[in-house]
C-alpha positions as CSV (number, residue, x, y, z in Angstrom):
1,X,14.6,5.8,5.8
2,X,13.3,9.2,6.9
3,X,10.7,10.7,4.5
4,X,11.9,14.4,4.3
5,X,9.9,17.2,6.1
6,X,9.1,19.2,3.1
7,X,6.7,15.8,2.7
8,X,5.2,15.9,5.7
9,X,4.4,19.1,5.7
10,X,3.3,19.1,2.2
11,X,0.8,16.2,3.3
12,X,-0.4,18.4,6.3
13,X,-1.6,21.1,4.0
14,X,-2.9,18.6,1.4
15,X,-5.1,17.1,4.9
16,X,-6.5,20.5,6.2
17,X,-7.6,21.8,2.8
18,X,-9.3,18.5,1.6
19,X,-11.1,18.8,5.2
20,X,-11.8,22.1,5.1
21,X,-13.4,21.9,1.7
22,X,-15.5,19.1,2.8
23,X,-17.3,21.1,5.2
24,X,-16.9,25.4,4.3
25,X,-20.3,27.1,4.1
26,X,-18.4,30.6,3.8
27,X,-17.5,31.5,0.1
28,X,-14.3,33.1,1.1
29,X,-13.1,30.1,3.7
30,X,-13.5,28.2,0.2
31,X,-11.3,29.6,-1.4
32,X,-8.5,30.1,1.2
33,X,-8.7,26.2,1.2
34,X,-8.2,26.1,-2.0
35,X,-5.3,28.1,-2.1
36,X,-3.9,26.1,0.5
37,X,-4.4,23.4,-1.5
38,X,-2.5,25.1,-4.5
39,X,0.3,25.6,-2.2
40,X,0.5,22.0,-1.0
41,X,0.6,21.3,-4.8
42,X,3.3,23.6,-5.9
43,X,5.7,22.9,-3.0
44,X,5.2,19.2,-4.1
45,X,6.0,20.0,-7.7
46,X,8.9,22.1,-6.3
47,X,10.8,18.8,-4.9
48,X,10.0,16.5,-7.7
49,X,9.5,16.1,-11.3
50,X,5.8,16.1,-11.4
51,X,4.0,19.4,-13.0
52,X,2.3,21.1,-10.3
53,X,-0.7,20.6,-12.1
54,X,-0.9,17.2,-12.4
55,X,-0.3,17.2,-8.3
56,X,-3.5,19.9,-8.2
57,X,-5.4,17.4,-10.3
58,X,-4.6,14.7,-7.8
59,X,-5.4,16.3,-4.1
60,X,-8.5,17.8,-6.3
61,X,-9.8,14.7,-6.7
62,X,-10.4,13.3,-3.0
63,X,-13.2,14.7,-1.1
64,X,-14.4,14.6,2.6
65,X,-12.8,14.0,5.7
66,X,-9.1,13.0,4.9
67,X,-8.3,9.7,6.3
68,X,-5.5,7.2,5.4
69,X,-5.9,5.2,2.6
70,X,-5.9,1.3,3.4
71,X,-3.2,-1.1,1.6
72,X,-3.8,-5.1,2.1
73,X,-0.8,-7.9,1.2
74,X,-1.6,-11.3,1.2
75,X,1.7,-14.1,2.5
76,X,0.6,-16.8,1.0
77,X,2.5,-19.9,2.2
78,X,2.6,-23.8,1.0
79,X,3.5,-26.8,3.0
80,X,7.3,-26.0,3.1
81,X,7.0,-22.3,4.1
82,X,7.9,-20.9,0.8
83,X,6.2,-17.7,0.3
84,X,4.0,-16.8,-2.9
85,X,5.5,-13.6,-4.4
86,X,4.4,-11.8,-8.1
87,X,5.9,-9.5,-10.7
88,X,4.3,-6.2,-10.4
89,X,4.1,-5.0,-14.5
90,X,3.6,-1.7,-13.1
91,X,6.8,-1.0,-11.2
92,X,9.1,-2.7,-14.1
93,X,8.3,-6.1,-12.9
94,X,9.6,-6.1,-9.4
95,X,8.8,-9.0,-7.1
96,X,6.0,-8.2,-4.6
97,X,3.4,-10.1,-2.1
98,X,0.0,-9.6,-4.2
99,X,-2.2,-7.1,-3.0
100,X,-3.3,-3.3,-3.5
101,X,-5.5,-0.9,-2.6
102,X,-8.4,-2.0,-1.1
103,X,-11.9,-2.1,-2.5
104,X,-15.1,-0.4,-0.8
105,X,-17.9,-3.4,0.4
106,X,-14.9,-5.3,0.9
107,X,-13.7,-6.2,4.2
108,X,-9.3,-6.2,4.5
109,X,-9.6,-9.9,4.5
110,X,-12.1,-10.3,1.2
111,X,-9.8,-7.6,-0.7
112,X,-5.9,-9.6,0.3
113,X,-7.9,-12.7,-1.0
114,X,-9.3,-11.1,-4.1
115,X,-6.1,-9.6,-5.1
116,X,-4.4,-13.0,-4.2
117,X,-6.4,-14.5,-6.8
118,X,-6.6,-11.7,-9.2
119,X,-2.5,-11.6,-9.3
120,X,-1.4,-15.1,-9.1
121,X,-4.6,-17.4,-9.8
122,X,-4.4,-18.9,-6.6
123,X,-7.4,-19.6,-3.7
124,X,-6.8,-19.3,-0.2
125,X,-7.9,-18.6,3.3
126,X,-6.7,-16.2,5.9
127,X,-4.6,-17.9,9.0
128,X,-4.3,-14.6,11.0
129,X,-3.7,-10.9,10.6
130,X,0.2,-10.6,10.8
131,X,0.8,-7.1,11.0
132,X,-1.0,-3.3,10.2
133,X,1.9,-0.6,9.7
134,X,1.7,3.0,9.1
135,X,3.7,3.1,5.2
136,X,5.3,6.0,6.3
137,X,7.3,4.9,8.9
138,X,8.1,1.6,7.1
139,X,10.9,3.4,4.9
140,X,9.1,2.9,1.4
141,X,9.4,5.2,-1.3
142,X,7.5,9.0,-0.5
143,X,4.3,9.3,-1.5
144,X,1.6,12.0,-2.0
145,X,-0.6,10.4,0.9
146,X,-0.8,8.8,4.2
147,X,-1.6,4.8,4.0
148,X,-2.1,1.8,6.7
149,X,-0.9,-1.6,5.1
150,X,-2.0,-4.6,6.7
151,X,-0.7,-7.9,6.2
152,X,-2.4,-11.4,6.4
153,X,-0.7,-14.3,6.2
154,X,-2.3,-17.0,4.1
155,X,-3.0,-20.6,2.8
156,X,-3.4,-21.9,-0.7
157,X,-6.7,-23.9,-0.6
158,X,-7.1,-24.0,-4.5
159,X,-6.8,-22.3,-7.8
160,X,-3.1,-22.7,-10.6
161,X,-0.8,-20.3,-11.0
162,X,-1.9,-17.5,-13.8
163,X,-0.8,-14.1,-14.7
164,X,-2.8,-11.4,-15.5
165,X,-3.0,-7.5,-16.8
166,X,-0.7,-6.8,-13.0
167,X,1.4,-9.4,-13.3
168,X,3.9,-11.4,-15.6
169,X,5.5,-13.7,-12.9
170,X,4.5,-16.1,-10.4
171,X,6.9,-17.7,-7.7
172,X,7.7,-20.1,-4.7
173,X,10.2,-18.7,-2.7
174,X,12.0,-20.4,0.9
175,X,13.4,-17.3,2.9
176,X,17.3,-17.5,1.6
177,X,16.3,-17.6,-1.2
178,X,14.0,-14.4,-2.1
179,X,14.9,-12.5,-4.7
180,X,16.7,-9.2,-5.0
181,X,14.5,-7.4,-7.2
182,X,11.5,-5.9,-5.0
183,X,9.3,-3.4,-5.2
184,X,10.3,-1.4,-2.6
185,X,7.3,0.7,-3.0
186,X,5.0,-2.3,-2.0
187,X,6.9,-4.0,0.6
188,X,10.1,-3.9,2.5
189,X,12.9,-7.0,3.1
190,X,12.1,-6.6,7.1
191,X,8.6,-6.7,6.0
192,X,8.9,-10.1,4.5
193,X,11.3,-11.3,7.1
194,X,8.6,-10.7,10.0
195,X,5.9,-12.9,8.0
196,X,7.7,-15.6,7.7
197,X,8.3,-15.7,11.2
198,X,4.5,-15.5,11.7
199,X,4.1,-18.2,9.3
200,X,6.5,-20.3,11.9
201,X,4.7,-18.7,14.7
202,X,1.1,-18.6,15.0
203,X,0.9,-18.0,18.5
204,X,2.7,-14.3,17.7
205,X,0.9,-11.4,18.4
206,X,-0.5,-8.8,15.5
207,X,2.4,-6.2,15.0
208,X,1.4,-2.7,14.9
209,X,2.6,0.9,15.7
């Protein structure tokens, strides 16, 4: 799935104006950014249901030099390569591999183990880094903003199986048998299908683009 080009663009102008405003000294450069930034906003708004405002308030609030933001899923595996999967309470309780936006003073590694545990209850440790794809070229839903996702796959070392505020489900699943349900937003069938061939595999190499 192709994200459409009114997104791209719309990103573009989002990028330059939150760069440009992190580094203007001319009053008057300021404020062409800023309109620039307006106009990102209200061609969002245009081609979806969010108020143009609301999209203002969102660019508005990043600052400095505009980079991707980062995105970390833990594949957690047990002894008979079934993969640990959650219900994401926020996107109608759709199955996902844990994880989230990553935390600052974290390395990738600590923050797919944190949210591992955070979402499902469970310990484990990192057996390799499976994969680090650009979301918008992985055919997920559109979003305001460009994001790397990596993905580790993992080992249970400790911990039981408990929900929290993010999740309402925890569960096992062999690869014929995942379920249909996914949050598409998070993570992709092929996305799933690649880690459990790294779980297989060890020796294969870290996929990227």
């Amino acid at each position: 799935m192709n994200e459409p080009d009114w997104l791209t663009w719309t990103r573009e102008l989002q990028a330059i104006a939150q760069t440009g405003l992190a580094f203007v000294r001319d009053p008057y450069d300021r404020e062409r950014y800023e309109t620039l930034r307006d106009l990102a906003s209200r061609i969002m708004a245009a081609h979806t249901s969010t108020p143009a405002d609301r999209i203002e308030a969102l660019f508005a609030a990043e600052h400095g030099y505009t980079t991707p933001k980062v995105d970390v899923r833990a594949a957690a595996f047990d002894a008979d390569v079934r993969l640990l999967l959650v219900r994401e309470v926020a996107d109608h309780h759709r199955w996902t591999l844990p994880g989230g936006w990553a935390d600052v003073n974290l390395t990738p590694g600590e923050n797919a183990l944190k949210e591992l545990h955070e979402e499902s209850g469970y310990h484990a440790r990192i057996r390799k880094l499976a994969a680090v794809w650009d979301r918008t070229r992985q055919g997920h839903t559109p979003a305001p903003f460009s994001a790397y996702k990596f993905f580790f796959i993992c080992d249970i070392t400790g911990g039981a199986p408990t929900t929290g505020p993010e999740t309402s489900e925890i569960g096992w699943f062999a690869e014929p048998d995942l379920p249909m349900d996914l949050s598409l937003d998070r993570i992709q069938p092929r996305q799933l299908a690649r880690m459990f061939a790294h779980a297989r595999d060890a020796s294969l190499p870290t996929e990227f683009e």
